[in-house]
KEKOLRO-496466 format. One record per residue: residue number from 1; residue in one letter; x, y, z of N, C-alpha, C in turn. Coordinates in Angstrom, 3 decimals. Layout:
residues N
{NUM; A; {X; Y; Z}; {X; Y; Z}; {X; Y; Z}}
...
END
This chain:
residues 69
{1; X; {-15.386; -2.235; 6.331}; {-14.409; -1.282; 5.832}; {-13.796; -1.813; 4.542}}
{2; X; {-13.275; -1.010; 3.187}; {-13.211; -1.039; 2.254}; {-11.189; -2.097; 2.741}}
{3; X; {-11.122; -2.894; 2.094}; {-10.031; -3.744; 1.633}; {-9.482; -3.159; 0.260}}
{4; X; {-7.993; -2.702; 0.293}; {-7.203; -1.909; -1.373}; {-5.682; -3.021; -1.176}}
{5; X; {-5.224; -3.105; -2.187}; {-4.435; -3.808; -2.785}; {-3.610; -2.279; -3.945}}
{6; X; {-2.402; -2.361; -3.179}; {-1.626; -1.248; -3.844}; {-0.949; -1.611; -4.142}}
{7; X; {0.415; -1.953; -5.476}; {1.261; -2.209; -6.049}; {2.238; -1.149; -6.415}}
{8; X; {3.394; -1.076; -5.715}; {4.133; 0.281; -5.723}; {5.321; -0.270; -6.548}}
{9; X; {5.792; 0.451; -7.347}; {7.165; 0.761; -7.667}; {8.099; 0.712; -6.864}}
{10; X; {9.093; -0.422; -6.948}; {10.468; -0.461; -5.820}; {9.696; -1.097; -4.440}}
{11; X; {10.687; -1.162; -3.858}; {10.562; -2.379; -3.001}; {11.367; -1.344; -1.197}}
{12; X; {9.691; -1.399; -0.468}; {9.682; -0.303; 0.089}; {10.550; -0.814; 1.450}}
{13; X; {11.488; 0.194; 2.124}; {12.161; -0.353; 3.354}; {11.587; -0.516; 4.632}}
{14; X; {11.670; -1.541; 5.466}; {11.028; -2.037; 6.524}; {10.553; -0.739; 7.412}}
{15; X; {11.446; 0.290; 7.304}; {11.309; 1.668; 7.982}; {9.790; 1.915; 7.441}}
{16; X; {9.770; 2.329; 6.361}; {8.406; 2.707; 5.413}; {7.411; 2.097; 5.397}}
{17; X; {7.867; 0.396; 5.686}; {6.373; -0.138; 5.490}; {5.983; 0.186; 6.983}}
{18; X; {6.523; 0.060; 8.141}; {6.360; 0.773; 9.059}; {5.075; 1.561; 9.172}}
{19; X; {5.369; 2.656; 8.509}; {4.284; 3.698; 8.678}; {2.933; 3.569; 8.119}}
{20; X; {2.953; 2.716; 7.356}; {1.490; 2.259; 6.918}; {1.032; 0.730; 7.495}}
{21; X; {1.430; 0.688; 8.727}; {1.694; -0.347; 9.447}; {0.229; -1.466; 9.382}}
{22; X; {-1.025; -0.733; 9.290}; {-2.126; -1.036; 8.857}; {-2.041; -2.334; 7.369}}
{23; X; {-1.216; -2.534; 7.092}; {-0.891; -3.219; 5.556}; {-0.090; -4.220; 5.716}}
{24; X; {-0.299; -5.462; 4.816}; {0.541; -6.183; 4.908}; {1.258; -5.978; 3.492}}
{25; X; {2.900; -6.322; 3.547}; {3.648; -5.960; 2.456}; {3.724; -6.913; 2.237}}
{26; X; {3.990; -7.341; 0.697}; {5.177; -8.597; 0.286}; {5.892; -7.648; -0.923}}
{27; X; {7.249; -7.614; -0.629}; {7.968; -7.683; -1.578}; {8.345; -8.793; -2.750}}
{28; X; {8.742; -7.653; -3.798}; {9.015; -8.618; -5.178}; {9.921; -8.349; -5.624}}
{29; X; {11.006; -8.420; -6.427}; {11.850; -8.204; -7.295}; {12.190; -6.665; -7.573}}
{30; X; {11.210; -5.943; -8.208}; {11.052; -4.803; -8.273}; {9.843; -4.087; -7.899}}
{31; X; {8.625; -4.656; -7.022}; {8.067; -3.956; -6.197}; {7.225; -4.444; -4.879}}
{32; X; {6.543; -3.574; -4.398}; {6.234; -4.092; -2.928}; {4.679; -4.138; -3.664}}
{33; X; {3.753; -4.932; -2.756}; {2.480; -5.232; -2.474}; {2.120; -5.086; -1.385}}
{34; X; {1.080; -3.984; -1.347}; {0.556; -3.911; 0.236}; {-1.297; -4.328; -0.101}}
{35; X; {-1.767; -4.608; 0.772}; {-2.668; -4.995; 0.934}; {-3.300; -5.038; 2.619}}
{36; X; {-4.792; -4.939; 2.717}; {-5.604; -4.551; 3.774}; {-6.396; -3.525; 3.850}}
{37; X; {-7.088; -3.215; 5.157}; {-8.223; -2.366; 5.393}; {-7.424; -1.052; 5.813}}
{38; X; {-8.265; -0.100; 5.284}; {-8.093; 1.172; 5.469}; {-9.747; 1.845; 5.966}}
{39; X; {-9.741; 2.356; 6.916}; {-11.002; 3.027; 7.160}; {-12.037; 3.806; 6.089}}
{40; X; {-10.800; 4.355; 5.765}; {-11.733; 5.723; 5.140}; {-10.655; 6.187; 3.950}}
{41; X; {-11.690; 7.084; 3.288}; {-10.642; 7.784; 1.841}; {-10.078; 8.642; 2.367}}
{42; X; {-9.476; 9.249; 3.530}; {-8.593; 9.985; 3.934}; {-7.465; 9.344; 4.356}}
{43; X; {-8.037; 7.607; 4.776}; {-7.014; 6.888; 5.135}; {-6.038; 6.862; 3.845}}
{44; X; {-6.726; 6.650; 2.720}; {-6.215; 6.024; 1.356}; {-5.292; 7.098; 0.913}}
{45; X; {-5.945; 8.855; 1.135}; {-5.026; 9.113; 0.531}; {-3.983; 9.731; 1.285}}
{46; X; {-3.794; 9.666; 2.591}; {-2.460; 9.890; 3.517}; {-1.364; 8.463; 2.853}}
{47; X; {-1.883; 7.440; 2.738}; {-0.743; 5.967; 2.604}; {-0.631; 6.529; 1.566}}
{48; X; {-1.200; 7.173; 0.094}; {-0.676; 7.471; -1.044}; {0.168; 9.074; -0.642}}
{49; X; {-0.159; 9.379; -0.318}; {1.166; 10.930; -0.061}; {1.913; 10.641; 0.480}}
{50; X; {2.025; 9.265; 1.498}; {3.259; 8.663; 2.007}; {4.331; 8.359; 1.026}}
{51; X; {3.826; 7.689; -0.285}; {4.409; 7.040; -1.117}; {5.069; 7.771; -2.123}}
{52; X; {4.412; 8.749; -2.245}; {4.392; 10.371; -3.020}; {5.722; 10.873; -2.490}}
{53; X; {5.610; 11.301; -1.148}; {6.800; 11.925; -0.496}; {8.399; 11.056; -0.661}}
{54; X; {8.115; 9.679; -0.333}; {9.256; 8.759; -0.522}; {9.577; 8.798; -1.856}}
{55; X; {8.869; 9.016; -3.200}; {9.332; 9.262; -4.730}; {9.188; 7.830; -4.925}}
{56; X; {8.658; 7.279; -4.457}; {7.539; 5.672; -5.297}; {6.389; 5.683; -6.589}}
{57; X; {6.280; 5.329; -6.784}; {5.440; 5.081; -8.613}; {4.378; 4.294; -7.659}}
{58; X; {3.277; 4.727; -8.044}; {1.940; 3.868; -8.132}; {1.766; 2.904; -9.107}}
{59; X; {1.506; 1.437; -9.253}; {1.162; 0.450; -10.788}; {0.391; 0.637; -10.650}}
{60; X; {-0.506; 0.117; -9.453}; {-2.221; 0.096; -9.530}; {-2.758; -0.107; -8.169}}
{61; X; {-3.775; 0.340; -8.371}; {-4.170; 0.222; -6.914}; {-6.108; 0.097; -7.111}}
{62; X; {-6.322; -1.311; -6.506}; {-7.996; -1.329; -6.933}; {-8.370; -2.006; -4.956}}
{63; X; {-10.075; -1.602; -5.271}; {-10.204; -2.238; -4.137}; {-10.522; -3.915; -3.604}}
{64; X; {-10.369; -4.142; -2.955}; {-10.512; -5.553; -2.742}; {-11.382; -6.393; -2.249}}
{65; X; {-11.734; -7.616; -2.207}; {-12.712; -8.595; -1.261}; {-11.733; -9.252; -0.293}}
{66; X; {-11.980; -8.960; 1.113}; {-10.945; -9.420; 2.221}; {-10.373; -10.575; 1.839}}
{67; X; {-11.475; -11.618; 1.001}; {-11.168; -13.007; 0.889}; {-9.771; -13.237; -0.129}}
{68; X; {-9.599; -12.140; -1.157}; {-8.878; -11.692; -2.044}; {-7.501; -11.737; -1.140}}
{69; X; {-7.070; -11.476; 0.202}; {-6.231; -11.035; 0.691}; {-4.821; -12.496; 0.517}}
END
């Protein structure tokens, strides 16, 4: 299964990371890092309409090598 590395705008609340519970977060200063496996591109783009709905900024988002994690 495909490994993504998402870099969001703002620094998401424990509630939120919650729901994409599939991910590991690290917060930063001014934004969160999630990272891990997602099944499928439906997975990818429900966690992005998650982020959408909360009014978060996408930086970047590429896919990953697990080892990358």
């Amino acid at each position: 299964m495909p490994h993504y590395e998402l870099v969001l705008e703002g620094v998401l609340s424990d509630d939120s990371i919650s729901e994409v519970s599939t991910l590991t977060a690290t917060k930063h200063d001014d934004t969160t890092v999630l990272q891990g496996e997602l099944s499928s591109q439906e997975d990818l783009l429900r966690v992005l309409e998650t982020f959408e709905a909360l009014g978060l900024g996408l930086r970047r988002l590429r896919q990953i090598q697990p080892s990358e994690e």
